[in-house]
PDB file with one MODEL, atoms N, CA, C and O in Angstrom:
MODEL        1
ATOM      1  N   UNK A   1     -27.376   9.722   3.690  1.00  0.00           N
ATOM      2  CA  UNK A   1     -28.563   9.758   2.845  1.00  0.00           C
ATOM      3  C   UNK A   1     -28.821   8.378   2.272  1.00  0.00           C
ATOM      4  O   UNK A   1     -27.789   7.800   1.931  1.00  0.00           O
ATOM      5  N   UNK A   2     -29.951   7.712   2.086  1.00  0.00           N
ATOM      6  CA  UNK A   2     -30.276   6.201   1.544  1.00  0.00           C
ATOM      7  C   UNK A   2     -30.568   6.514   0.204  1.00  0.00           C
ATOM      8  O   UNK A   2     -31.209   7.542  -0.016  1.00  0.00           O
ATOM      9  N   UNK A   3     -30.275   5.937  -0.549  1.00  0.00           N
ATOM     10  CA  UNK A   3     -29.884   5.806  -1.750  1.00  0.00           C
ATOM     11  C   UNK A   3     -30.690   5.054  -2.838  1.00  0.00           C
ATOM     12  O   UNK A   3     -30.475   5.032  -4.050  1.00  0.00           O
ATOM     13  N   UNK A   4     -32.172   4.127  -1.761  1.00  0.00           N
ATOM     14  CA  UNK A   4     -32.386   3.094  -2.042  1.00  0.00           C
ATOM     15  C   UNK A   4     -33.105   3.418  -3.197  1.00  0.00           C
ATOM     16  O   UNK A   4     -33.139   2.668  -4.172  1.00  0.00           O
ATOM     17  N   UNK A   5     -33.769   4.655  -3.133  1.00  0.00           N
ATOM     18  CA  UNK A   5     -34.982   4.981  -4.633  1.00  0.00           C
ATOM     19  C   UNK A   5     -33.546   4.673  -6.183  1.00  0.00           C
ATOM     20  O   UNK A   5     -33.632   4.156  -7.297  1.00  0.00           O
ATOM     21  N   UNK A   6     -32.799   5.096  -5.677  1.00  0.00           N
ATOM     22  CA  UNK A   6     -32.049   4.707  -7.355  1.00  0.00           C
ATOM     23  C   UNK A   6     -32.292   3.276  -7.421  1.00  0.00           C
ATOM     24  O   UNK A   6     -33.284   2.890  -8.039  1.00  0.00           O
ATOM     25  N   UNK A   7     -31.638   2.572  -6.953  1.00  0.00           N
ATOM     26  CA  UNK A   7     -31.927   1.296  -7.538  1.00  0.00           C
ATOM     27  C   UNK A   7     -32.985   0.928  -7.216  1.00  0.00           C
ATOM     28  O   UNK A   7     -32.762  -0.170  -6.705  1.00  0.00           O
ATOM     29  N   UNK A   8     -34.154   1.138  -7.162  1.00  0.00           N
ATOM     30  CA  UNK A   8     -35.769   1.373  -7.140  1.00  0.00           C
ATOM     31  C   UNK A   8     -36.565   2.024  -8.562  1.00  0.00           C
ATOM     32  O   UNK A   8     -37.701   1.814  -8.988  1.00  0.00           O
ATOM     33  N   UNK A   9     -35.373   2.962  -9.126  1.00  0.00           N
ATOM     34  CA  UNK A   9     -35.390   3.641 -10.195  1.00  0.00           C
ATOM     35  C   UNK A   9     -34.570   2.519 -11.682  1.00  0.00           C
ATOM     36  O   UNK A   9     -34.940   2.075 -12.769  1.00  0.00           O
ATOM     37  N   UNK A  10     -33.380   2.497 -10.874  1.00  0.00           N
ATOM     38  CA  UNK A  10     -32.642   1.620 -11.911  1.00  0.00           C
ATOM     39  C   UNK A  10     -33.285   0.057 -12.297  1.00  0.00           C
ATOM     40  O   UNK A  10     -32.901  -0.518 -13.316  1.00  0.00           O
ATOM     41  N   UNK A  11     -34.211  -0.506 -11.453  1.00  0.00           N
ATOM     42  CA  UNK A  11     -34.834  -1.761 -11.424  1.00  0.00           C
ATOM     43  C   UNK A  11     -35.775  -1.645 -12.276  1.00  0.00           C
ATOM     44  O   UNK A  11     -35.900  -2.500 -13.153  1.00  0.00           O
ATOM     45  N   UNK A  12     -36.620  -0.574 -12.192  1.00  0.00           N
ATOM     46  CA  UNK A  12     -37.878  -0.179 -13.038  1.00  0.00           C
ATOM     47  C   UNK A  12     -37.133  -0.269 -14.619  1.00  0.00           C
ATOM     48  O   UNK A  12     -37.648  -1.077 -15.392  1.00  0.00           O
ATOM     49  N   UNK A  13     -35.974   0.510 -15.105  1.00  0.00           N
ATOM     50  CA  UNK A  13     -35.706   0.560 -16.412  1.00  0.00           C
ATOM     51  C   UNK A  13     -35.333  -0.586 -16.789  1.00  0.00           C
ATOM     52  O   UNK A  13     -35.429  -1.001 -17.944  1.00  0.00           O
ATOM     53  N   UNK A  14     -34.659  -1.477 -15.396  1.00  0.00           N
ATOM     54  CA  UNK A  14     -34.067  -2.648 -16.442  1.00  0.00           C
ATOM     55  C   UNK A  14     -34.968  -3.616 -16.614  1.00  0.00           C
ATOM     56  O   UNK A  14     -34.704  -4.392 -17.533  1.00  0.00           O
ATOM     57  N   UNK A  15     -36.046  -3.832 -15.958  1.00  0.00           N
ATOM     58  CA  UNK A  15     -37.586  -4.172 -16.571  1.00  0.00           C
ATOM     59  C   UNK A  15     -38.031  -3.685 -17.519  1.00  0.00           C
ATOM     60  O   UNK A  15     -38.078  -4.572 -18.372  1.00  0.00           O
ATOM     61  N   UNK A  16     -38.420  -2.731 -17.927  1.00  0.00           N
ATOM     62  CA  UNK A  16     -38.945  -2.092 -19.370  1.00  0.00           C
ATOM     63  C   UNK A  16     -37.974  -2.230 -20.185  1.00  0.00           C
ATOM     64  O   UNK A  16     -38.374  -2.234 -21.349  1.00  0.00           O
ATOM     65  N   UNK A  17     -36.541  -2.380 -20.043  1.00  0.00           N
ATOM     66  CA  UNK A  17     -35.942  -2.726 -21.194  1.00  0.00           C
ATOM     67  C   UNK A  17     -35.687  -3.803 -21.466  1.00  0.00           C
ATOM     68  O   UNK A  17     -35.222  -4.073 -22.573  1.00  0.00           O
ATOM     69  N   UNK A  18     -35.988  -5.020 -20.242  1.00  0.00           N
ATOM     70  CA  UNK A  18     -36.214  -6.662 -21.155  1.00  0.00           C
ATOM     71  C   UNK A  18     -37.535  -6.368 -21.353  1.00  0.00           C
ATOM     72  O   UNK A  18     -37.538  -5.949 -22.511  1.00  0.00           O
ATOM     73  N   UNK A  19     -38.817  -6.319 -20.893  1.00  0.00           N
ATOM     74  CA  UNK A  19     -39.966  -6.461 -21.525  1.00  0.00           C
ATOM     75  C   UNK A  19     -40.152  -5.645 -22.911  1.00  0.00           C
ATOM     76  O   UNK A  19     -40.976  -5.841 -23.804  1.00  0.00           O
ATOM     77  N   UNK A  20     -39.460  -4.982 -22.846  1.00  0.00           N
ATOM     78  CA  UNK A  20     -39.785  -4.207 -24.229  1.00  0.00           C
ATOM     79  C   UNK A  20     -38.787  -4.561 -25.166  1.00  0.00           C
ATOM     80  O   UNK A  20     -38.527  -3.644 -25.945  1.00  0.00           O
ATOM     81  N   UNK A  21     -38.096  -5.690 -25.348  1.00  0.00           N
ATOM     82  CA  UNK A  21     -37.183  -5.859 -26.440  1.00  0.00           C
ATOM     83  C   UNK A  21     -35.733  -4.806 -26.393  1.00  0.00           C
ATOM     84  O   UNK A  21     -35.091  -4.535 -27.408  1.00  0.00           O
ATOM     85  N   UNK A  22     -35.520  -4.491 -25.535  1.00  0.00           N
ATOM     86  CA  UNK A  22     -34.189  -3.515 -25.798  1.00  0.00           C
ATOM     87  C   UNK A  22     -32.901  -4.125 -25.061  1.00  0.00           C
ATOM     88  O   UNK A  22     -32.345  -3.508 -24.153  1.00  0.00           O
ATOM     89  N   UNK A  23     -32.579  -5.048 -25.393  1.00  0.00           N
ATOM     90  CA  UNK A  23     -31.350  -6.012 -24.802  1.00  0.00           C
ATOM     91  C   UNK A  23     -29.833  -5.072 -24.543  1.00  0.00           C
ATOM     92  O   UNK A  23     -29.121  -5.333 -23.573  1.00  0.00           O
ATOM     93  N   UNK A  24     -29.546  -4.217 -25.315  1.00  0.00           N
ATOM     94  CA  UNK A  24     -28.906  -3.160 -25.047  1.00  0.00           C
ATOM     95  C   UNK A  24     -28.594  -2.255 -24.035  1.00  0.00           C
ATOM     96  O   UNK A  24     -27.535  -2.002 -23.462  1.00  0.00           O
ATOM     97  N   UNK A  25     -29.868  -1.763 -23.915  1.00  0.00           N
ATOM     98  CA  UNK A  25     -29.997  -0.559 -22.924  1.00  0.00           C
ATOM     99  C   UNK A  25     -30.078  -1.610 -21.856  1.00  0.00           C
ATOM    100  O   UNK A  25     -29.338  -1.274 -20.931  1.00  0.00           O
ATOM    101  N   UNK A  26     -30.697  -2.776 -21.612  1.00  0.00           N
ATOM    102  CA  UNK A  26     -30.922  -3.667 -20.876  1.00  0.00           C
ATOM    103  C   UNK A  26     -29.358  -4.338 -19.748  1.00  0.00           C
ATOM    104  O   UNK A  26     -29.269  -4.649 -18.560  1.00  0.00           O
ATOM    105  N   UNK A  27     -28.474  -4.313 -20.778  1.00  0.00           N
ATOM    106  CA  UNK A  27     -27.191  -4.628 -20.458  1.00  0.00           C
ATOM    107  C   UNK A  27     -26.639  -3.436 -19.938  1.00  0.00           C
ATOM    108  O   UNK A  27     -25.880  -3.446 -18.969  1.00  0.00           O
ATOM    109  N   UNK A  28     -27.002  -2.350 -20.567  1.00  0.00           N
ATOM    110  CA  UNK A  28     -26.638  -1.009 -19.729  1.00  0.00           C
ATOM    111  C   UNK A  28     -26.873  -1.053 -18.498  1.00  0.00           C
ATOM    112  O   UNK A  28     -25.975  -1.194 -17.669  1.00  0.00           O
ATOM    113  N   UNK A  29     -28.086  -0.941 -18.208  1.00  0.00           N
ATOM    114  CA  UNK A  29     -28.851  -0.756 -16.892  1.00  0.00           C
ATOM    115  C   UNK A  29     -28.137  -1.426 -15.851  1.00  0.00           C
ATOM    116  O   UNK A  29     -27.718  -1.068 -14.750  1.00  0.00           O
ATOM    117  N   UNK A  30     -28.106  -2.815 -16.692  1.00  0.00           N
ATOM    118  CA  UNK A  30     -27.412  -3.789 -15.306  1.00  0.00           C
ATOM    119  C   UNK A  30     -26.177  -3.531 -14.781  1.00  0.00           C
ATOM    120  O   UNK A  30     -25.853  -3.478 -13.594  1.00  0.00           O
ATOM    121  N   UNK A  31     -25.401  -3.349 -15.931  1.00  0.00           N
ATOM    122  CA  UNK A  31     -24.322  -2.592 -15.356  1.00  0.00           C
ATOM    123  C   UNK A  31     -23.950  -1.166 -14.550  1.00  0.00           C
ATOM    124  O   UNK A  31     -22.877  -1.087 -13.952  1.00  0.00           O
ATOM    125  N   UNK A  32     -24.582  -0.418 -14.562  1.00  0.00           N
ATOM    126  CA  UNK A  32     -24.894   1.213 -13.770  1.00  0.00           C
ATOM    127  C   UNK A  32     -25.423   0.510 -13.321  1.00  0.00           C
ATOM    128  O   UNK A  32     -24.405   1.104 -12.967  1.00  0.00           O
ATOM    129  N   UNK A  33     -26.355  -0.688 -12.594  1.00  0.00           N
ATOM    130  CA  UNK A  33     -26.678  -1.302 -10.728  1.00  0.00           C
ATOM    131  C   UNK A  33     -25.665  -1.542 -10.610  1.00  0.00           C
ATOM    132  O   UNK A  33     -25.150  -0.648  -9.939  1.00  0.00           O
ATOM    133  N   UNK A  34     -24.794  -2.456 -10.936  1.00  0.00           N
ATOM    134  CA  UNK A  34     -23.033  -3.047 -10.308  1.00  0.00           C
ATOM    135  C   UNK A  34     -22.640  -1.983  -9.690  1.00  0.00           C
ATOM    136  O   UNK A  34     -22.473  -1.794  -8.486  1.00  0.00           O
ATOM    137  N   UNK A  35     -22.462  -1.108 -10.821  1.00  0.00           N
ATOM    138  CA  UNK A  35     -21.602   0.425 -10.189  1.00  0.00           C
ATOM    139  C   UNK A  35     -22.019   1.005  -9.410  1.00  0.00           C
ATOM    140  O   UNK A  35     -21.335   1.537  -8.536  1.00  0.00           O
ATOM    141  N   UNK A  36     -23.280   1.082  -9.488  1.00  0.00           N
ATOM    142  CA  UNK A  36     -24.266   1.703  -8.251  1.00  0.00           C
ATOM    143  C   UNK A  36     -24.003   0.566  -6.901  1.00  0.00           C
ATOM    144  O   UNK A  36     -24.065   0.986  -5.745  1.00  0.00           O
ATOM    145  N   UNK A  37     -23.813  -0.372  -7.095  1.00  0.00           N
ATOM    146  CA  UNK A  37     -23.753  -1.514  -5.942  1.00  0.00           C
ATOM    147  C   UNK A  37     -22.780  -1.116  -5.034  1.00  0.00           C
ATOM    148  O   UNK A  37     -22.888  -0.944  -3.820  1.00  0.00           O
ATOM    149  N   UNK A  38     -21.340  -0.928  -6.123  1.00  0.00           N
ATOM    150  CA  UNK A  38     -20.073  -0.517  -6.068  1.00  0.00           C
ATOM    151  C   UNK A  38     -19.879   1.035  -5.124  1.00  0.00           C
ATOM    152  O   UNK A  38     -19.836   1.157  -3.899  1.00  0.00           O
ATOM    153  N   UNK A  39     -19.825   1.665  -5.752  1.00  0.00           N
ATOM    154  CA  UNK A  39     -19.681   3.337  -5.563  1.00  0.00           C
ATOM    155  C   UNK A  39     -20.635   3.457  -4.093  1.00  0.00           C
ATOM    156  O   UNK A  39     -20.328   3.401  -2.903  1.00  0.00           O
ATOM    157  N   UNK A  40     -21.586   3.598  -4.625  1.00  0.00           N
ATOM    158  CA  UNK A  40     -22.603   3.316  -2.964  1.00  0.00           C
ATOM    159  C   UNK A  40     -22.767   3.185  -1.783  1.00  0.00           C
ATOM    160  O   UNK A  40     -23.194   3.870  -0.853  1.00  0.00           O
ATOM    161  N   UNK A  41     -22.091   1.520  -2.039  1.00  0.00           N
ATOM    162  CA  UNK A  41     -21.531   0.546  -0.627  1.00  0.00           C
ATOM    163  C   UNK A  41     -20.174   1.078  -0.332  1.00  0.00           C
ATOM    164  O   UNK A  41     -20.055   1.168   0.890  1.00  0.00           O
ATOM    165  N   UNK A  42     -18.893   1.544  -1.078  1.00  0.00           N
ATOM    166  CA  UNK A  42     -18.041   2.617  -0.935  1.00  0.00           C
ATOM    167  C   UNK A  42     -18.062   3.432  -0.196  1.00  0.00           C
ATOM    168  O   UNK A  42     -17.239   3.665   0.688  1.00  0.00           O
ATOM    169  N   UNK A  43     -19.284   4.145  -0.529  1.00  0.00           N
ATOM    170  CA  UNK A  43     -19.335   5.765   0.741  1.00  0.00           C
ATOM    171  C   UNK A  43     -19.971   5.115   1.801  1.00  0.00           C
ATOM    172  O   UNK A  43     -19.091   4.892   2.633  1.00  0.00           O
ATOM    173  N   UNK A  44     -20.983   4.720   2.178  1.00  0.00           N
ATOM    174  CA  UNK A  44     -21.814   4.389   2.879  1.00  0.00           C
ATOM    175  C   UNK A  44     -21.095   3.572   4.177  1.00  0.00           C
ATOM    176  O   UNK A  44     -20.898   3.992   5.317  1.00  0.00           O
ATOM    177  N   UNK A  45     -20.784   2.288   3.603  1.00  0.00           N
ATOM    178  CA  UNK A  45     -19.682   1.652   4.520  1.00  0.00           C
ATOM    179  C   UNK A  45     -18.303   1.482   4.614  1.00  0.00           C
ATOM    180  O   UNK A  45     -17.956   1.040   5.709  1.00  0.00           O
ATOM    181  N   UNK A  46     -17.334   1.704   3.759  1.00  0.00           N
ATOM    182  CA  UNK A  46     -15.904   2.314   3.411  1.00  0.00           C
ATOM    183  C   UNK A  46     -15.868   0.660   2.821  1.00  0.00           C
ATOM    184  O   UNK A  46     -16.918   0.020   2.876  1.00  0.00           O
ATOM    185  N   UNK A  47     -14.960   0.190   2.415  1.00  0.00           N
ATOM    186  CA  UNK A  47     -14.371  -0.656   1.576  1.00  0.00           C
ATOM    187  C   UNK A  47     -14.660  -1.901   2.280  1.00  0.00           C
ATOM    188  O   UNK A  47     -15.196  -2.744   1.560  1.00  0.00           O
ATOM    189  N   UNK A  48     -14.476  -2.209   3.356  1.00  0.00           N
ATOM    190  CA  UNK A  48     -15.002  -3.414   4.202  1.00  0.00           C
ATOM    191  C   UNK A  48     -15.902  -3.842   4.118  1.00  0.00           C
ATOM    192  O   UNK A  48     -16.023  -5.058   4.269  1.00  0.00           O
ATOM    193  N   UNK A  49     -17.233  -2.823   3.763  1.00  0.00           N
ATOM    194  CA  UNK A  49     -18.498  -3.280   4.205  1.00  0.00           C
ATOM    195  C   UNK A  49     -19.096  -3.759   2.684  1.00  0.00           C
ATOM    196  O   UNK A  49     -18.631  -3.143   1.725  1.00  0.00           O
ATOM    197  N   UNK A  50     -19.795  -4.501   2.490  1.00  0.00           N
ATOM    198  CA  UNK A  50     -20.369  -5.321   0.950  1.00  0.00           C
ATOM    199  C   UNK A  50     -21.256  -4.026   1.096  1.00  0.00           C
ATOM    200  O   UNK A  50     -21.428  -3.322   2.091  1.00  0.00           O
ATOM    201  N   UNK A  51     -21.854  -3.893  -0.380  1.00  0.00           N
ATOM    202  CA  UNK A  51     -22.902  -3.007  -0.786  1.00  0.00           C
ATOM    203  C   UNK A  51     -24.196  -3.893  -0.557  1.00  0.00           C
ATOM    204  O   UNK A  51     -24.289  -5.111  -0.402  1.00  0.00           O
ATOM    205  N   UNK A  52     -24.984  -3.089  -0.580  1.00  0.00           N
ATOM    206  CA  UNK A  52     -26.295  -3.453  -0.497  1.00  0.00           C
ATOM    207  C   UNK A  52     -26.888  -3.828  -2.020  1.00  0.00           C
ATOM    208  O   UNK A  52     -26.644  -3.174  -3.035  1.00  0.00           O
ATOM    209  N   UNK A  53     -27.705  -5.002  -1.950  1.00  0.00           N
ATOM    210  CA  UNK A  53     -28.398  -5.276  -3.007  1.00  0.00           C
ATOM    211  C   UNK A  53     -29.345  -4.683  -3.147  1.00  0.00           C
ATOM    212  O   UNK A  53     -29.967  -4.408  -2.121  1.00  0.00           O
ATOM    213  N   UNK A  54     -30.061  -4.066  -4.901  1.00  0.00           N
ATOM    214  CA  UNK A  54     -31.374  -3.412  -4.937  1.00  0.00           C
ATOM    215  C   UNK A  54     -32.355  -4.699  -5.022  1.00  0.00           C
ATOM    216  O   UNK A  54     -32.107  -5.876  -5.286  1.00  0.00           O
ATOM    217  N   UNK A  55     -33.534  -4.052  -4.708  1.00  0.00           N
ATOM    218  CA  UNK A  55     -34.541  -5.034  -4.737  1.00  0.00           C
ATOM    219  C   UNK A  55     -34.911  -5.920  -5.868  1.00  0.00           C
ATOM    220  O   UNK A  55     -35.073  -5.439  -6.989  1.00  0.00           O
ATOM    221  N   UNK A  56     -35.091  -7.526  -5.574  1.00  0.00           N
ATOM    222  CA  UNK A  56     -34.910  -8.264  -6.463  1.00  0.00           C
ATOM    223  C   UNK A  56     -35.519  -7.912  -7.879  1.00  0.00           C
ATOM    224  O   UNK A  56     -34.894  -8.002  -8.936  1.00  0.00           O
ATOM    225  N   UNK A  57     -37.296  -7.349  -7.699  1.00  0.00           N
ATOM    226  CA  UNK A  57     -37.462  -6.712  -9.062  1.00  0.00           C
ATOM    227  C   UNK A  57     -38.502  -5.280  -9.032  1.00  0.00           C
ATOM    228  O   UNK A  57     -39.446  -5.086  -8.267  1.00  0.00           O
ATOM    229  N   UNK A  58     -38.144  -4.647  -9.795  1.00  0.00           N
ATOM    230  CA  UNK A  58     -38.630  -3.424  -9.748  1.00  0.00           C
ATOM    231  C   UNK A  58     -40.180  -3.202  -9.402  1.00  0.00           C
ATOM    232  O   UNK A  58     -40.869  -4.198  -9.181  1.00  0.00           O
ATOM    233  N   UNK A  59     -40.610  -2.227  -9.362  1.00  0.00           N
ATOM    234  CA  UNK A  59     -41.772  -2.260  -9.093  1.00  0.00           C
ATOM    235  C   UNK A  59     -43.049  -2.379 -10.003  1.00  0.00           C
ATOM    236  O   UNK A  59     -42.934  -1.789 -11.078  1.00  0.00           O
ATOM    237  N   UNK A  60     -44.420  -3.121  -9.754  1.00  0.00           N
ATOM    238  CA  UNK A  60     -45.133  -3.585 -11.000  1.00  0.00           C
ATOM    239  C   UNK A  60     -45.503  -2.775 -11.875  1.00  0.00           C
ATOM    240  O   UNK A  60     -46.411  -2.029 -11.511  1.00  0.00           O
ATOM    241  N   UNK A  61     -44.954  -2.583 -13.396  1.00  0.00           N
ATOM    242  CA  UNK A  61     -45.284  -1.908 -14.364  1.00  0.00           C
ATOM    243  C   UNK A  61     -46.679  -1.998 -14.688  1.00  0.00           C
ATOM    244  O   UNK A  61     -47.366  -2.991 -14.450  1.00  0.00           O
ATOM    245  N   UNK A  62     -47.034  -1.080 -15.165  1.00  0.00           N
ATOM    246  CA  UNK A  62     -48.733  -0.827 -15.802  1.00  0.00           C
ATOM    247  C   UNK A  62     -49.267  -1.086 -17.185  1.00  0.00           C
ATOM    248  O   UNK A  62     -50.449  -0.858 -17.444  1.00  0.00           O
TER     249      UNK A  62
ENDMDL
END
């Protein structure tokens, strides 16, 4: 299964949470992508294979 809408999902929040002042949740976010980078590239390709990067930036907010 591709996985890619989460970090499609996770990109979108960690945009609204620097544009919107929330440096916090902001540091959150980034970290649940790592793990998501992590865990991910894990199943997908077993330990050998690097994870895949999410897209450089989320998609254009309104």
């Amino acid at each position: 299964m591709r996985h890619d809408w989460v970090f499609d999902v996770l990109s979108d929040l960690l945009t609204y949470a620097t544009q919107n002042g929330l440096p916090r949740l902001a540091a959150k976010v980034s970290e649940t992508i790592d793990e998501a980078r992590r865990e991910i590239g894990a199943s997908e390709g077993g330990p050998d294979e690097p994870p895949q990067s999410p897209p450089p930036s989320g998609r254009k907010m309104h």
